[in-house]
N, C-alpha and C positions, 0 to 999 in steps of 0.2 A: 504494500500500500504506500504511496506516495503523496505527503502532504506539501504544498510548499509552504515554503515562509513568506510572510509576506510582514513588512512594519505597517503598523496603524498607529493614528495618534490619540492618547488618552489624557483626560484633566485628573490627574493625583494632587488629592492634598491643594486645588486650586495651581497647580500648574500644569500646563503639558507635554507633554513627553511622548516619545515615539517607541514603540517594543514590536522587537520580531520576535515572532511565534508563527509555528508551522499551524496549518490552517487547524488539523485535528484539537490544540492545544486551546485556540480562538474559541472552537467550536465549545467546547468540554467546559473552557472558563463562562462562558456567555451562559450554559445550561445552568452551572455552577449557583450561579448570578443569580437567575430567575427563580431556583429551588430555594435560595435561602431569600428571597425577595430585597435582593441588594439593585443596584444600579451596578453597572460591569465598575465604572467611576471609582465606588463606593469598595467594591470587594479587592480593586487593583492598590488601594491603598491601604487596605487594612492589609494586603499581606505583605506592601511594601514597610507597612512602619515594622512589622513582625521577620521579617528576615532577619538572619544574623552574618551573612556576608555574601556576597558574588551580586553581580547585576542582578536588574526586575525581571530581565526575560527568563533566568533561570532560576528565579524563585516561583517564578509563575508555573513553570514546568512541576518544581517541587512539590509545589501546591495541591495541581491538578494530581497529578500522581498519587500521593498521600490522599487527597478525597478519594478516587475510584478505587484504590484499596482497602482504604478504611470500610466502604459503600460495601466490596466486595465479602471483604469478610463481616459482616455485618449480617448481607445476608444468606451468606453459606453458616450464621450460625442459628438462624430461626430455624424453629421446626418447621417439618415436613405436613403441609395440612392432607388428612384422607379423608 
Protein backbone atom coordinates (compact mmCIF):
# COMPACT_ATOMS: atom_id res chain seq x y z
CA UNK A 1 0.00 0.00 0.00
CA UNK A 2 1.38 3.37 -0.94
CA UNK A 3 0.58 6.42 0.91
CA UNK A 4 2.05 9.77 -0.15
CA UNK A 5 3.06 12.47 1.94
CA UNK A 6 1.82 15.30 1.28
CA UNK A 7 2.60 18.93 3.84
CA UNK A 8 -0.62 20.66 4.93
CA UNK A 9 -0.89 23.75 6.99
CA UNK A 10 -2.27 23.65 10.42
CA UNK A 11 -3.11 26.75 13.22
CA UNK A 12 -1.37 25.18 16.71
CA UNK A 13 -1.53 26.88 19.61
CA UNK A 14 -2.67 30.19 17.39
CA UNK A 15 0.03 29.79 14.87
CA UNK A 16 0.61 27.98 11.65
CA UNK A 17 2.75 25.46 10.74
CA UNK A 18 3.13 23.14 7.97
CA UNK A 19 3.41 18.94 8.61
CA UNK A 20 4.14 16.02 6.33
CA UNK A 21 2.29 13.06 6.96
CA UNK A 22 1.79 10.36 4.53
CA UNK A 23 -1.89 10.41 3.56
CA UNK A 24 -2.83 7.11 5.67
CA UNK A 25 -1.57 9.07 8.90
CA UNK A 26 -3.81 12.48 7.69
CA UNK A 27 -6.50 10.09 7.39
CA UNK A 28 -6.33 8.11 10.99
CA UNK A 29 -5.48 11.73 12.72
CA UNK A 30 -8.67 13.44 11.06
CA UNK A 31 -10.86 10.02 12.28
CA UNK A 32 -8.90 10.47 15.55
CA UNK A 33 -10.33 14.04 15.75
CA UNK A 34 -13.85 13.42 15.11
CA UNK A 35 -14.07 10.26 17.64
CA UNK A 36 -12.90 12.22 20.52
CA UNK A 37 -14.94 15.43 19.03
CA UNK A 38 -11.78 17.64 18.91
CA UNK A 39 -11.08 20.03 15.82
CA UNK A 40 -7.94 18.36 13.98
CA UNK A 41 -6.42 22.35 15.30
CA UNK A 42 -7.22 21.21 18.79
CA UNK A 43 -5.82 17.54 18.87
CA UNK A 44 -2.51 18.61 16.75
CA UNK A 45 -1.77 20.78 19.76
CA UNK A 46 -2.54 18.94 22.57
CA UNK A 47 -0.13 16.25 21.20
CA UNK A 48 2.38 18.99 20.37
CA UNK A 49 2.43 20.41 23.96
CA UNK A 50 2.71 16.50 25.05
CA UNK A 51 5.62 15.32 23.01
CA UNK A 52 8.82 14.88 24.66
CA UNK A 53 11.23 15.27 21.61
CA UNK A 54 11.63 14.95 17.74
CA UNK A 55 9.53 17.06 15.32
CA UNK A 56 5.32 17.21 15.20
CA UNK A 57 5.21 15.01 12.17
CA UNK A 58 6.79 12.23 14.13
CA UNK A 59 4.94 12.77 17.20
CA UNK A 60 1.84 12.79 15.17
CA UNK A 61 2.95 9.31 13.60
CA UNK A 62 3.47 8.21 17.44
CA UNK A 63 0.40 9.31 18.40
CA UNK A 64 -1.72 7.78 15.68
CA UNK A 65 0.15 4.54 16.21
CA UNK A 66 -0.26 4.34 20.04
CA UNK A 67 -4.21 5.09 19.41
CA UNK A 68 -4.81 2.03 16.94
CA UNK A 69 -3.05 -0.05 19.27
CA UNK A 70 -4.33 0.88 22.24
CA UNK A 71 -8.05 0.79 20.04
CA UNK A 72 -6.75 -2.74 19.08
CA UNK A 73 -6.06 -4.27 22.08
CA UNK A 74 -9.00 -2.83 23.66
CA UNK A 75 -10.97 -4.74 21.65
CA UNK A 76 -9.22 -8.05 21.30
CA UNK A 77 -9.85 -7.98 25.03
CA UNK A 78 -13.81 -7.77 25.33
CA UNK A 79 -15.64 -10.78 25.30
CA UNK A 80 -16.99 -12.66 22.77
CA UNK A 81 -20.98 -11.92 22.41
CA UNK A 82 -23.03 -15.44 21.55
Amino acid sequence: MKSAVAKRSVVVSGHKTSISLEDAFWDQLRQIARTQRLTLSRLVAEIDQSRQHGNLSSAIRLFVLEYVQENRARESARPVAR
